[in-house]
C-alpha positions in Angstrom: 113.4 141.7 147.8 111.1 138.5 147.3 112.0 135.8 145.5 108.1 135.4 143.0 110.2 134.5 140.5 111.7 131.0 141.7 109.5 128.2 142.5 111.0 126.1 145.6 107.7 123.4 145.7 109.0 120.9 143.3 106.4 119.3 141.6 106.8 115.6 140.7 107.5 115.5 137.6 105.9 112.4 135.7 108.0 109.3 134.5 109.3 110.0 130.7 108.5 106.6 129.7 104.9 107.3 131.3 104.3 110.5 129.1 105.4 108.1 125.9 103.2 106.0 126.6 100.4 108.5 127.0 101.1 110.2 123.9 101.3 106.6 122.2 97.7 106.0 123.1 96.3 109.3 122.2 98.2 108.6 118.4 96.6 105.5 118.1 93.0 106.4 119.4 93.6 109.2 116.7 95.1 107.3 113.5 92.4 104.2 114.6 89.5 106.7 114.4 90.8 108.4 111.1 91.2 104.7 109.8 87.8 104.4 110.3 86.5 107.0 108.9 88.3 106.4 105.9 86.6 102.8 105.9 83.3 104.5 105.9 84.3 106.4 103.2 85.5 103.9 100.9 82.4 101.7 101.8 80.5 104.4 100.4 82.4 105.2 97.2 82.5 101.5 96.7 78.6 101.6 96.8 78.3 104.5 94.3 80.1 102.4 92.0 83.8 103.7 91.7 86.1 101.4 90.8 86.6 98.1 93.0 90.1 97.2 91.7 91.0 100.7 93.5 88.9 100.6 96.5 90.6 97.0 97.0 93.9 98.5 97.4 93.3 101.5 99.4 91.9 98.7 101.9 95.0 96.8 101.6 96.7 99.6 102.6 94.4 100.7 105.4 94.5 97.1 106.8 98.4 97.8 106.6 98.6 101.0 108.5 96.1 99.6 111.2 98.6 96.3 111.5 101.4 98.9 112.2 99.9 101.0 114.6 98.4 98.0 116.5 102.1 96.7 116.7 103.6 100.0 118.0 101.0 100.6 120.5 101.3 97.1 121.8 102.8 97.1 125.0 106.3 95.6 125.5 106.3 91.8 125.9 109.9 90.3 126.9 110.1 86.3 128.3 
């Protein structure tokens, strides 16, 4: 009878907090780059003369978000 169904070699498995902080990064790389897009985009519209009042707030709110994820991907600082 052969045992191909277990695995015996235990593979390190990594550090939970390590993983978190992985997928954290990756998040923020990917919410950054969409942020930026979106600035392209409203630089554009703003040039072909849609309406400034409304491109002013959509920035407000982009400059938001980015402030937000910058905070929660900061790394933990304790004194």
């Amino acid at each position: 009878m052969s045992n191909s169904g277990e695995c015996s070699a235990e593979q390190p498995q990594p550090e939970p907090s390590m993983v978190y902080a992985e997928k954290l990064r990756q998040w923020r790389e990917t919410v950054l780059e969409a942020n930026r897009q979106f600035e392209l985009a409203m630089q554009v519209a703003e040039e072909s003369g849609v309406n400034s009042g409304e491109i002013r707030s959509k920035r407000g709110l982009l400059m938001m978000v980015n402030g937000c994820v910058e905070m929660m991907g900061a790394p933990n600082c304790s004194s």
